[in-house]
C-alpha positions as CSV (number, residue, x, y, z in Angstrom):
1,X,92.3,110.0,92.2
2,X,92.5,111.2,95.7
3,X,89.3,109.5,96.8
4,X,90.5,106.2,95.7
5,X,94.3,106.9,97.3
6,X,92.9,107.5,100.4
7,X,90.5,103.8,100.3
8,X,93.4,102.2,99.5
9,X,95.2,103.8,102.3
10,X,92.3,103.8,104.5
11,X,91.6,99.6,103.6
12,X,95.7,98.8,104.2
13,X,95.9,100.7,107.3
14,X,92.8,98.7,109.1
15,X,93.9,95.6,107.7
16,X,97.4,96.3,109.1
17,X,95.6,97.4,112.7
18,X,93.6,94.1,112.5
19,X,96.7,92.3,111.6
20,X,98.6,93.4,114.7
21,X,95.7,93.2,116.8
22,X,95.6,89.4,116.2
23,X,99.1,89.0,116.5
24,X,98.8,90.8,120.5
25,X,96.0,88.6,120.9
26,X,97.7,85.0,119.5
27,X,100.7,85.8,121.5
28,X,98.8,86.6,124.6
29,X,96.8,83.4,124.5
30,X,99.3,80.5,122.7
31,X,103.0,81.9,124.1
32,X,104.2,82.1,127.9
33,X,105.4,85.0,126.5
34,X,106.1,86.6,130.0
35,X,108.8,83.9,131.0
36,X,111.9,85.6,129.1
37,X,113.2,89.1,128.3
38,X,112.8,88.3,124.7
39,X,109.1,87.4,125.2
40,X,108.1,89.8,127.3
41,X,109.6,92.5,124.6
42,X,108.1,91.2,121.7
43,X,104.8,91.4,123.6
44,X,105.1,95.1,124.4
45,X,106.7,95.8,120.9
46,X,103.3,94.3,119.2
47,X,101.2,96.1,121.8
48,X,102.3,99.3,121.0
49,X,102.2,99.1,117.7
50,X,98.6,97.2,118.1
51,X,97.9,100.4,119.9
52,X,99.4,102.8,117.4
53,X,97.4,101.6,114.6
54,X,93.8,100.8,115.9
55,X,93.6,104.5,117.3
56,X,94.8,105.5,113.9
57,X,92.5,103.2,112.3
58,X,89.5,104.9,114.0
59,X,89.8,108.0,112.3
60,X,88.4,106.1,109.0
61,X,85.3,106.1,111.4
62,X,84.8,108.0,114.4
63,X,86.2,112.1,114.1
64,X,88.9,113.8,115.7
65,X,88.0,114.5,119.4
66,X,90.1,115.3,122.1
67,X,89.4,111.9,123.8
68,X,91.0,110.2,120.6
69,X,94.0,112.6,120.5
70,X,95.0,112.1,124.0
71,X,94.6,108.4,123.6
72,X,96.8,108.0,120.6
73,X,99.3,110.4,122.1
74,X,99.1,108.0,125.0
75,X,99.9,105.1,123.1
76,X,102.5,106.8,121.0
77,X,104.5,107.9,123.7
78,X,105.1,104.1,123.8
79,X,107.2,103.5,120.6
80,X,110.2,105.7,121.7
81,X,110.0,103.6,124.9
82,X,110.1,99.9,122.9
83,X,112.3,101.0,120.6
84,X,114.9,102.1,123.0
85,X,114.6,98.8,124.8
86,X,115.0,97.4,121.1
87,X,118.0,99.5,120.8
88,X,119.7,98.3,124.2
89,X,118.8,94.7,123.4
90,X,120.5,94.8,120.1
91,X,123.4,96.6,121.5
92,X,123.5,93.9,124.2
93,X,123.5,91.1,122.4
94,X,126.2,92.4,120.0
95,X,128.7,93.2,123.3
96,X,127.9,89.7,124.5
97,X,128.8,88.2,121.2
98,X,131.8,90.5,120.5
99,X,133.0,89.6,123.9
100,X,132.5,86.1,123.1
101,X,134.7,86.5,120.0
102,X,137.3,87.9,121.1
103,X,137.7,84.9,124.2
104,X,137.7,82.4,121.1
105,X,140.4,83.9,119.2
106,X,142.8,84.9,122.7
């Protein structure tokens, strides 16, 4: 039961890593992704995680080394960094909007 938990696991989490690798890689080539906040967000949002999950993905492969580890602490040290920019556009755009509101209704 184990072996066949962790091919499952193993199969979803490269097909995920593939999945967000071709998502970095549509975006880069078919968007002008780097005109607008929004865009250029997105883009480092899906990078990271691109990141995130290929490195992880090569453990299904290649062994633990201290190259790999230092990479994928690398390119975690990224998510806290998009997902405070995530944080301050949501908070943003809810003060813009509240704002907004509350200019309608005085």
């Amino acid at each position: 039961m184990h072996d066949e938990l962790y091919l499952i696991g193993s199969v979803l989490l490269i097909v995920t890593s593939l999945l967000a690798l071709a998502c970095v890689a549509a975006q880069a080539l078919l968007a002008r992704w780097w005109e607008t906040p929004g865009g250029r967000h997105v883009m480092a949002f899906q990078s990271v995680l691109a990141a995130v999950l290929a490195l992880w993905a090569l453990r299904v492969w290649i062994p633990d080394s201290d190259l790999i580890r230092t990479l994928r602490s690398i390119a975690f040290a990224g998510v806290p960094v998009v997902l405070g920019w995530r944080l301050l556009i949501i908070l943003k755009t809810w003060r813009e909007k509240r704002r907004e509101h509350t200019r309608k209704e005085a």
